[in-house]
Structures are given as C-alpha cells and as structure tokens.
C-alpha positions in Angstrom: 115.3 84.5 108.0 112.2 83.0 107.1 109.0 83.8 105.5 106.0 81.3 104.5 102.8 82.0 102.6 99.6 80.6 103.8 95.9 81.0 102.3 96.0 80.2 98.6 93.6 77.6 96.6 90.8 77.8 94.5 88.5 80.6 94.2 85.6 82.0 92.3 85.3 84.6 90.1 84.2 87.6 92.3 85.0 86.0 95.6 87.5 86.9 98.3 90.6 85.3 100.0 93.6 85.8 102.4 97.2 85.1 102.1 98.8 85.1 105.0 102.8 85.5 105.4 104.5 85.0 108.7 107.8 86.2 109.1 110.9 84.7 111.6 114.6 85.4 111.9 114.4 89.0 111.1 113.2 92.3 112.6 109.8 92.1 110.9 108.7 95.2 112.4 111.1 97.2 111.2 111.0 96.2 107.4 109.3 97.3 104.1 107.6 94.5 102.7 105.9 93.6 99.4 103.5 90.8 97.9 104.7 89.7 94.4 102.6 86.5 91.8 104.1 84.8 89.0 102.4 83.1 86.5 104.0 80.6 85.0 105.8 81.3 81.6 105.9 84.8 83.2 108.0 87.2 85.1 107.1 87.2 88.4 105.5 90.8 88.8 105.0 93.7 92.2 101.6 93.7 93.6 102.0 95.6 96.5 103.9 97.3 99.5 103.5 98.5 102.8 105.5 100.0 105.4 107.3 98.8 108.4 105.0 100.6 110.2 101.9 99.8 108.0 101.2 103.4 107.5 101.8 103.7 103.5 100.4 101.4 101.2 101.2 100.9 97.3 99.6 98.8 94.4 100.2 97.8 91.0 97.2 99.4 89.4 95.2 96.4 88.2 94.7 95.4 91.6 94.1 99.0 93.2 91.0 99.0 94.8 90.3 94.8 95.3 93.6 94.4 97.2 94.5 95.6 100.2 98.1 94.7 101.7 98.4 94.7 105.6 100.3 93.8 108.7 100.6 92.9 111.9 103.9 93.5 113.4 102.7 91.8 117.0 102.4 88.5 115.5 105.2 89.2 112.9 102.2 88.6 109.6 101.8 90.1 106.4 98.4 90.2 104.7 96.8 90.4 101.3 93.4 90.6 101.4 92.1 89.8 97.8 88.0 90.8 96.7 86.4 90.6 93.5 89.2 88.4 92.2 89.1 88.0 88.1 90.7 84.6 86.3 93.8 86.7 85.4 94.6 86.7 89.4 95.4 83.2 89.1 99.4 82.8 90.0 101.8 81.4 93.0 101.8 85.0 95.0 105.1 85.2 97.1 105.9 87.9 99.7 109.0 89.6 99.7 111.6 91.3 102.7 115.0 91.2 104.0 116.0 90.5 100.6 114.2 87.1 101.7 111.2 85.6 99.4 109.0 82.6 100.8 107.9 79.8 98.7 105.1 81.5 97.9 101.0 79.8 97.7 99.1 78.8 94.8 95.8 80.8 93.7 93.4 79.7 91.1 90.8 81.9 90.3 87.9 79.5 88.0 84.3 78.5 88.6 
C-alpha cells in the first residue's frame, strides 16, 4: 500500500494550487479518503474527506469554500484543489487511507 503527494511549493497569497495523491497496493476505489497538513510545532490537523465513490464531500471549516477535495478512481488520484490560499495554509499536507499516510508535500503560502 502506497500513497504519494505531488503538487506542493510556493505560492501567493490569493493564488491557487493542486496536490495531487496517487494511490497503489490497495483498492483505491473502494476507500474513504482524507487530506490532512501539519505545521510544524503542531498537531497534524483534518482538512477534508470524500467518498469512495466521490459523492460526499467534508471540510474543516476554515477551508470550506477555497478547498475542494476530489478523485479519480480510473487513474487511482486523490485531489485537493486549493484557491484563495492565506499564509496560515502553509504546512506539509498528507493524504490519508487504508490506514496508510504518504509522505506528504510541502506548501508555502508568502509573497
């Protein structure tokens, strides 16, 4: 069971980005999944879920409304889209299944 995070780097206050998670080893269409972030110092914290069948969507409620989690079971990816991003976004985002966590991908959020 494997799952690696793609997508992170720096971005601007206000902008947009992708992380990207692709999933192997495991029946990714038939498992919840969820997007977590730590910031260092911190407890790593839920951001979001979706279903195996991508149907029902939830979000920690700073994020409601500039995230949107997603999937695509055909190529075995999960998706965060992230939009209006704030400086407090900044953290290594990890996605989560299968009782299996990737490495997760760094996001800095600065001008």
């Amino acid at each position: 069971v494997q799952l690696v995070e793609s997508g992170g780097g720096l971005v601007q206050p206000g902008g947009s980005s992708r992380l990207s998670c692709a999933a192997s080893g495991f029946a990714f269409r038939s498992s919840g999944m969820r997007w977590y972030r730590q910031v260092p110092g911190k407890e790593r914290e839920w951001i979001a879920t979706i279903t195996d069948d991508g149907e029902i969507t939830n979000y920690m409620p700073s994020v409601l409304g500039r995230f949107t989690i997603s999937r695509d079971n055909a190529k075995n990816t999960l998706y965060l889209e992230m939009n209006n991003v704030r400086p407090e976004d900044t953290a290594v985002y990890y996605c989560q299944g299968q009782d299996t966590w990737g490495k997760g991908t760094l996001v800095i959020v600065s001008s």
